[in-house]
C-alpha positions as CSV (number, residue, x, y, z in Angstrom):
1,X,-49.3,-12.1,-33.1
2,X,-45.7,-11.2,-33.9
3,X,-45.2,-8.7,-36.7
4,X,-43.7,-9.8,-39.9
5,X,-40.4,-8.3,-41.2
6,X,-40.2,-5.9,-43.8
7,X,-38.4,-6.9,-47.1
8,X,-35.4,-4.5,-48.4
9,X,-33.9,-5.2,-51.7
10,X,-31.0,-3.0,-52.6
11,X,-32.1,-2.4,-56.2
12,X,-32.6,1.7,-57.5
13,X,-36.0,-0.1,-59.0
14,X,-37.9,-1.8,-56.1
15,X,-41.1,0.6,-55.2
16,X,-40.7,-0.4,-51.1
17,X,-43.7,-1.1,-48.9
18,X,-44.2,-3.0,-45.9
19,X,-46.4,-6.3,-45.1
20,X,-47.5,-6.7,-41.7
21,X,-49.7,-9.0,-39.4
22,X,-50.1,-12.5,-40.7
23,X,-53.7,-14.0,-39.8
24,X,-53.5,-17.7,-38.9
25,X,-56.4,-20.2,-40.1
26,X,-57.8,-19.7,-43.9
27,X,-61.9,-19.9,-43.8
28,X,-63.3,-22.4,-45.7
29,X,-64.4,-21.5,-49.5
30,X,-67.0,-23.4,-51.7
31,X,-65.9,-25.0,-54.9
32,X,-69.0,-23.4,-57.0
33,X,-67.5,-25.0,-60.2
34,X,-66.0,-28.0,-60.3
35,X,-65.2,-30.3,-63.4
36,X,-67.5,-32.9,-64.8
37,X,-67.9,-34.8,-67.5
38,X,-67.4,-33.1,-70.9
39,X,-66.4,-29.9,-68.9
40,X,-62.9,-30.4,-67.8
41,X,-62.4,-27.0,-66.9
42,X,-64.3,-23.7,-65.6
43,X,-62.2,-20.5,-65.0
44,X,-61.4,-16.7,-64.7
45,X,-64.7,-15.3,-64.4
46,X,-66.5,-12.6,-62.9
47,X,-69.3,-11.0,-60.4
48,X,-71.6,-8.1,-61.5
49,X,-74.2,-6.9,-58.6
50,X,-77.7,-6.5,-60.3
51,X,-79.9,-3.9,-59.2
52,X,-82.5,-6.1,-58.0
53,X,-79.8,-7.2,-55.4
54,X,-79.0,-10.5,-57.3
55,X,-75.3,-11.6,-58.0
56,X,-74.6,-12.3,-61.9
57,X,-71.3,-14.2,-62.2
58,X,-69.9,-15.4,-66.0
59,X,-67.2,-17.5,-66.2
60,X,-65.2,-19.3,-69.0
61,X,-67.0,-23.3,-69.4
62,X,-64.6,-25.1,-71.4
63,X,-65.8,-28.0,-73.0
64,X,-63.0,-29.0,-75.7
65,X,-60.3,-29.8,-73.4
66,X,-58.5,-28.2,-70.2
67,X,-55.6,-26.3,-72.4
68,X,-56.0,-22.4,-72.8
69,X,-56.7,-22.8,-76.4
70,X,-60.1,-25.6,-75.9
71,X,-62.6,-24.9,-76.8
72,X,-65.3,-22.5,-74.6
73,X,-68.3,-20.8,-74.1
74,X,-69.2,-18.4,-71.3
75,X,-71.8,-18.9,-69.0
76,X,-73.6,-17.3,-66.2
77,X,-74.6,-18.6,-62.5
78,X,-77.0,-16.6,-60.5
79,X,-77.2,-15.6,-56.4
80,X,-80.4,-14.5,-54.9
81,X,-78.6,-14.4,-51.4
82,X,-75.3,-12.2,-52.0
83,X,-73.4,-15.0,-52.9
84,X,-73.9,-17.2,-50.1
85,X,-75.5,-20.0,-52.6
86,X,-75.9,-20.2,-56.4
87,X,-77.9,-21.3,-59.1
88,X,-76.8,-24.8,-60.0
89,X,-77.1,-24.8,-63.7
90,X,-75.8,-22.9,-66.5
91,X,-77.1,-20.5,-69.0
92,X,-74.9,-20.1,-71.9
93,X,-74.0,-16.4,-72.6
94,X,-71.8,-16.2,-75.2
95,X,-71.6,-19.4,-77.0
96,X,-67.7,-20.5,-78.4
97,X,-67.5,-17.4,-81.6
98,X,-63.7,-17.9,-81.8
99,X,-62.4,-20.2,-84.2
100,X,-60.1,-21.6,-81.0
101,X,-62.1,-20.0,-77.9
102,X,-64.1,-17.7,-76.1
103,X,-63.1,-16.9,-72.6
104,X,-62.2,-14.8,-69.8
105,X,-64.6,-12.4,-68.4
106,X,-64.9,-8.9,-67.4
107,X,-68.4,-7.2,-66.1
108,X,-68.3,-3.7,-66.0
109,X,-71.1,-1.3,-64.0
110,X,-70.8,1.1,-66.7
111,X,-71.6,5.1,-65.3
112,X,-74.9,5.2,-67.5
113,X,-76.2,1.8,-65.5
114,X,-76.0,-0.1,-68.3
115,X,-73.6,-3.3,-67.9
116,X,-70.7,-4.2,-70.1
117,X,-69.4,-7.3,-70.4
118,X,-65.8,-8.0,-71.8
119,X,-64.2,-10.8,-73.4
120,X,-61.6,-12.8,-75.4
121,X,-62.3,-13.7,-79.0
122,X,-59.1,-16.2,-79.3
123,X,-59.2,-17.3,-83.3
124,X,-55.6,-17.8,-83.9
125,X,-51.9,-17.4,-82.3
126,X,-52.1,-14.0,-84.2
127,X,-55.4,-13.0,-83.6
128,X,-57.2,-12.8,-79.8
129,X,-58.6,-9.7,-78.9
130,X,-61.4,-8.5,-76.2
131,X,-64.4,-8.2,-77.3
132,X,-67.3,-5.9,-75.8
133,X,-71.0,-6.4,-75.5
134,X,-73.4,-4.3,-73.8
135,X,-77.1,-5.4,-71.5
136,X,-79.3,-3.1,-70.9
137,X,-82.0,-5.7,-69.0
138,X,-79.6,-6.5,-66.0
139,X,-77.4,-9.3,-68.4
140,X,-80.7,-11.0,-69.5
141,X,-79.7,-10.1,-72.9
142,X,-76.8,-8.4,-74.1
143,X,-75.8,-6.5,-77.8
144,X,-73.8,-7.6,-80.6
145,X,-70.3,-7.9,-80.0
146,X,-68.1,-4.9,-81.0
147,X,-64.1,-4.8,-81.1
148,X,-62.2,-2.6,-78.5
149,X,-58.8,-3.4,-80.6
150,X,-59.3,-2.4,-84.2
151,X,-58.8,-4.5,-87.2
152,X,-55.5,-1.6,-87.7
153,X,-54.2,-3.5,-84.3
154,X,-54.1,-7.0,-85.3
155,X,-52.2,-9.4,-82.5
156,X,-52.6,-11.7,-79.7
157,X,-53.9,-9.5,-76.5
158,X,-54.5,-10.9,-72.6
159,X,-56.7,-9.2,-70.6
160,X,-57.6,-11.2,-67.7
161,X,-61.1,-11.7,-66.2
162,X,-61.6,-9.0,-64.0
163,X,-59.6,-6.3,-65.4
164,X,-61.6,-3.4,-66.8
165,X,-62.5,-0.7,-65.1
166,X,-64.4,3.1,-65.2
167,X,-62.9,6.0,-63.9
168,X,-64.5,9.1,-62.8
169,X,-64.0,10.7,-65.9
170,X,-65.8,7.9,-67.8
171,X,-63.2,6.9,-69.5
172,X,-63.1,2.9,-70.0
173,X,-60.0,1.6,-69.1
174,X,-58.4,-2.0,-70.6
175,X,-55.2,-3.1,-69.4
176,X,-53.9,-6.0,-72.0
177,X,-50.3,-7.4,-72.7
178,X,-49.5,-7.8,-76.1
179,X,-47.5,-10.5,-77.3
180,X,-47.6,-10.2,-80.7
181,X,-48.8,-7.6,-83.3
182,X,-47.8,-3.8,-84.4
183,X,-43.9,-3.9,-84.2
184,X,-44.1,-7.7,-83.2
185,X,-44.1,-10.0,-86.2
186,X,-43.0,-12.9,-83.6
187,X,-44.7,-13.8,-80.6
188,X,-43.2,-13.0,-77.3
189,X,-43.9,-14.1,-74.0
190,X,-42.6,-10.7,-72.5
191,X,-45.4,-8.8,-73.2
192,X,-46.0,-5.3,-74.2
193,X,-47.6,-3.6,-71.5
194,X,-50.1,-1.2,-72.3
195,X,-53.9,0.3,-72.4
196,X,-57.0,0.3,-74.8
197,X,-58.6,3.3,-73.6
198,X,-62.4,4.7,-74.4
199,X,-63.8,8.4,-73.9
200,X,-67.3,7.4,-75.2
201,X,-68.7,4.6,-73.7
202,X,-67.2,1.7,-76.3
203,X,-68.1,3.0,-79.4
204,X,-64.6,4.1,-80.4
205,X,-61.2,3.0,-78.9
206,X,-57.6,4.2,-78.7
207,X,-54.2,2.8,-77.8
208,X,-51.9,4.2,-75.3
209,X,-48.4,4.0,-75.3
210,X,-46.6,0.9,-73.7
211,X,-45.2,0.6,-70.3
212,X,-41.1,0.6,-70.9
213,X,-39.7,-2.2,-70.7
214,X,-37.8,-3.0,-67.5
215,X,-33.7,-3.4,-68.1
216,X,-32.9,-7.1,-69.4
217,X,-31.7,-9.7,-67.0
218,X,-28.7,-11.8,-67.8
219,X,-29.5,-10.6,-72.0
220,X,-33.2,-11.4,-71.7
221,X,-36.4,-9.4,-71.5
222,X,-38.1,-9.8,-68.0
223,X,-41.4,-11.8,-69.0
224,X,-44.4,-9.6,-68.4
225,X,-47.6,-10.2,-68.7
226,X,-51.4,-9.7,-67.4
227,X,-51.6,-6.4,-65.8
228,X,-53.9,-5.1,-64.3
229,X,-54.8,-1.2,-62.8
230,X,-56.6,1.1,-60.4
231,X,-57.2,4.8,-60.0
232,X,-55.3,6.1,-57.0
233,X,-56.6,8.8,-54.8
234,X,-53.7,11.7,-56.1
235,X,-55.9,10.9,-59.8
236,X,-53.0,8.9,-61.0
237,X,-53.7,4.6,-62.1
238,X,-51.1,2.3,-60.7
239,X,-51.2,-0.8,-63.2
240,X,-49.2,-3.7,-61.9
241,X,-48.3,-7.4,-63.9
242,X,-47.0,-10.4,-63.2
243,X,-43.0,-11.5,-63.9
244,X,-40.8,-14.1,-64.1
245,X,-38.6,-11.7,-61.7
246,X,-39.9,-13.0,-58.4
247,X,-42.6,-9.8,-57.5
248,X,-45.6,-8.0,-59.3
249,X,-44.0,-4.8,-61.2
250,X,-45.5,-1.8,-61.4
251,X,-46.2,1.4,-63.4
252,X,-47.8,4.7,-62.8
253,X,-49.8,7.3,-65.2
254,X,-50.5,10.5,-64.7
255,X,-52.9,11.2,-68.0
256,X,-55.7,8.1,-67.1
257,X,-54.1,5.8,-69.0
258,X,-52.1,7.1,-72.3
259,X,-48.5,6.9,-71.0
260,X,-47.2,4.7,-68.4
261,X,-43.6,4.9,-66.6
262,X,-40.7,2.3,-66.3
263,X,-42.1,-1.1,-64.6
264,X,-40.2,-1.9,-61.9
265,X,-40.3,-4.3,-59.0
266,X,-42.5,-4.1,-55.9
267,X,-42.3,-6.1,-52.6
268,X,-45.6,-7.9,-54.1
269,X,-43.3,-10.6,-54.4
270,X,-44.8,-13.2,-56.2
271,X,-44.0,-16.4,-58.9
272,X,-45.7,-15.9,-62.3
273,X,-49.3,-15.6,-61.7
274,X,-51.8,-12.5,-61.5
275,X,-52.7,-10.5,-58.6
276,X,-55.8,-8.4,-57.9
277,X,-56.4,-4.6,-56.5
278,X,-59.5,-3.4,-56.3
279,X,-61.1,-0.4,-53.7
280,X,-62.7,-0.8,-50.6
281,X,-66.1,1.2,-51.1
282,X,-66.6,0.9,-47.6
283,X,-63.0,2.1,-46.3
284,X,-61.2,3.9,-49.0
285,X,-58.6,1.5,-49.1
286,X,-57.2,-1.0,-51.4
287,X,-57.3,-5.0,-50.7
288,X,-54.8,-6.8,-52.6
289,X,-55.5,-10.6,-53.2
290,X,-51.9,-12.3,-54.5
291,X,-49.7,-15.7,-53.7
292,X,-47.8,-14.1,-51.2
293,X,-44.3,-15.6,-51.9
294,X,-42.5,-13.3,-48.6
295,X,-42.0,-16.5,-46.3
296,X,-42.6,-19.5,-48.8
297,X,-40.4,-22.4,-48.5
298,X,-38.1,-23.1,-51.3
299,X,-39.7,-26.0,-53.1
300,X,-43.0,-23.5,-53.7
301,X,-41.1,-20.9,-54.9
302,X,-42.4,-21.0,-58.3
303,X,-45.9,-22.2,-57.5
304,X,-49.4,-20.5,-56.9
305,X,-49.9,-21.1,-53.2
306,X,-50.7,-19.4,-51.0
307,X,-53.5,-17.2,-51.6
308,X,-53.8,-14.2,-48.9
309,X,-54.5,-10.5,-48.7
310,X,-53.3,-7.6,-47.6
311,X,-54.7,-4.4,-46.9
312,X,-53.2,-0.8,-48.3
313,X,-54.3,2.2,-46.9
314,X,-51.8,4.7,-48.6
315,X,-52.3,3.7,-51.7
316,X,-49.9,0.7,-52.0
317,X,-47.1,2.4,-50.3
318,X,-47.4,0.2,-47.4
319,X,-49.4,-3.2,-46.5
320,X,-50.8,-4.6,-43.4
321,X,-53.6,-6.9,-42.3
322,X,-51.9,-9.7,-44.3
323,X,-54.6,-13.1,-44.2
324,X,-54.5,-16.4,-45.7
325,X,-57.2,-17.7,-47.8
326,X,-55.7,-20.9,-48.9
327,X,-52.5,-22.5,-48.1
328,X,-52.6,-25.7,-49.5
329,X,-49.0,-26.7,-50.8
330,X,-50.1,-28.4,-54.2
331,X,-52.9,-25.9,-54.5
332,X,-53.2,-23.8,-57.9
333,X,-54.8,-20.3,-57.0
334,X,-55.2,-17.5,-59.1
335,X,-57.5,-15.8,-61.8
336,X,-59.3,-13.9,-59.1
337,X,-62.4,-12.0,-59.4
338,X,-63.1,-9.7,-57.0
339,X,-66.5,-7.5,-55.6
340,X,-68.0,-5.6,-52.8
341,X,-71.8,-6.4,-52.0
342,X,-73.3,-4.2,-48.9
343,X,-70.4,-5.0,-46.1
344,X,-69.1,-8.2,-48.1
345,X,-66.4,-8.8,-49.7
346,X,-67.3,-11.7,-52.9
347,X,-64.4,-13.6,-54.5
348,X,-63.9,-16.5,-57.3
349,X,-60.5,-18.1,-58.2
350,X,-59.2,-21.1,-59.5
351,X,-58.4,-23.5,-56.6
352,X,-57.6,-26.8,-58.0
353,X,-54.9,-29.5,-57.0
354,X,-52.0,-29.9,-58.8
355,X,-49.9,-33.7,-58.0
356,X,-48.7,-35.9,-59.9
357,X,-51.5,-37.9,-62.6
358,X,-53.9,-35.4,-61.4
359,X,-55.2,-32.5,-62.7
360,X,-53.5,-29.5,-63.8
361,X,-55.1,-26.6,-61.5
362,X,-57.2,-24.2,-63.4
363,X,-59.9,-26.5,-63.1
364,X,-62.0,-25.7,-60.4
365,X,-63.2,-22.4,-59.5
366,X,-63.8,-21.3,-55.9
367,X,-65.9,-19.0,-54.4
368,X,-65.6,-17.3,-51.2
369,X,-67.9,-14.6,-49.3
370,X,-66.0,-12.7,-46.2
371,X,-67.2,-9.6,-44.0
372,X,-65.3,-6.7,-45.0
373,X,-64.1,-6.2,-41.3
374,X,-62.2,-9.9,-41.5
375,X,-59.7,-8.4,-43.9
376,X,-59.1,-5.8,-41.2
377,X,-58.4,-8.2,-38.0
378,X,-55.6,-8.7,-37.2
């Protein structure tokens, strides 16, 4: 298999790595969730491993229309088998609390066992903000919903499905791009970058300071939005989000979480969608899951296709083991949730078609359930 070359940029901004080894032929995933009648849409979701070895996934049902402002409920699907087959109808979770939606999920193993489950109350262009519940039965039922952005904090806040996380400390950590709120009377796509932290388990939350703001590009901000983060092994977080700039940029803390450095460009390069980092239990590393964008043809430059991964074993210095997991030209992949269960690696994404007088992508969610060891071949 020949080696793929390394990409140099001559910017004094561009944190270099290297991809390597291209795998051929994508496996085959399952469409778990496809659209149906009344339910044009089901998206950005996520897995949580119970302890009686069952898989909980919630996901965003919408119900009142495909846009991202339909309305929608969450719901749950169940795996008895580690995700190799699922439960095939819903329960409702969260019904639709928002006066425009309720939608994308984060499940959270929280360091006292309990689970947390995380969400968007969207009630207005100025108002959408995550919302947190807590289960203490393994998701059969789960608390009151409480605000992790205070009342003080008024805005419009993304945080994508899958983006909280723990770290050793305890401390919560949500990454969310503001795009409208304090010191933004206006909305803006180019988001504020930036934390909601918590030292005490959800009952109290603070805001860390934004990620600066990457140098303007012919007079206009960079747009930035949807980041995402993970604890490195030196204790520092590398949060990353996706651009209009043609990669992922990234930004590194050194305090958990309250103060972030410049974003700058990677070699993640990439159109305008989220990526995914999460940690290998089983290896240490980190498996990155983004639409690769080093060798696409022009005419997908700005598209969400292909999906692959890539494997980091320095801490996102450099990445090898590069495989496809979908390369279909008018495919739509992103919103990707991503686990471990025993030596398996458990995906969902959105995965649908997007052509002319058909639909427009985030309809369909995939699922798909590889050995850790594929990600590794080479």
């Amino acid at each position: 298999m020949p080696m793929r070359r390394p990409f140099a940029f001559a910017s004094a901004f561009l944190l270099f790595a290297t991809f390597t080894c291209l795998a051929a032929e994508p496996p085959k995933s399952q469409a778990l969730l496809p659209p149906g009648p009344g339910n044009p849409r089901n998206s950005e979701g996520d897995f949580a491993i119970l302890n009686n070895g069952d898989v909980l996934f919630i996901y965003t049902h919408f119900f009142g229309g495909s846009g991202d402002h339909a309305q929608a409920h969450l719901a749950s699907r169940i795996s008895q088998d580690g995700g190799q087959t699922w439960s095939s109808e819903d329960q409702i979770v969260v019904p639709n609390e928002g006066a425009l939606n309720t939608m994308s999920v984060s499940l959270l193993r929280l360091a006292d066992g309990r689970l947390a489950l995380f969400y968007l109350r969207k009630n207005a262009q100025d108002d959408c903000r995550p919302r947190m519940r807590i289960s203490e039965d393994e998701g059969k039922t789960w608390s009151d919903a409480t605000l992790t952005i205070p009342d003080s904090d008024i805005g419009y806040y993304i945080l994508n499905n899958d983006r909280a996380v723990q770290l050793a400390s305890g401390r919560i950590l949500l990454p969310v791009a503001q795009h409208r709120g304090p010191g933004m009377p206006q909305r803006n796509n180019a988001g504020l970058i930036l934390c909601y932290y918590s030292d005490d388990a959800g009952q109290s939350w603070k805001r860390s300071a934004a990620a600066p703001r990457p140098p303007k590009v012919n007079g206009k901000d960079v747009i930035t939005q949807e980041p995402g983060v993970v604890a490195l092994r030196d204790g520092r977080m590398l949060l990353w989000c996706r651009t209009d700039a043609g990669s992922q940029f990234v930004s590194y803390s050194d305090d958990q979480g309250e103060t972030w450095s410049q974003l700058k460009p990677s070699d993640m390069l990439s159109p305008l969608s989220p990526a995914q980092i999460k940690r290998i239990p089983a290896t240490g590393d980190l498996l990155l899951l983004w639409n690769d964008h080093h060798d696409v043809p022009a005419n997908l430059r700005d598209k969400r296709t292909p999906l692959r991964s890539a494997i980091s074993r320095d801490d996102g210095k450099t990445w090898t083991n590069v495989k496809t997991l979908e390369n279909n030209p008018n495919g739509w992949y992103c919103y990707l949730a991503l686990d471990f269960y025993q030596k398996e690696v458990l995906m969902a994404y959105c995965a649908g078609i997007r052509e002319p007088g058909k639909t427009h992508g985030l309809e369909t969610t995939n699922v798909q359930r590889l050995p850790v060891e594929w990600f590794y071949e080479k």
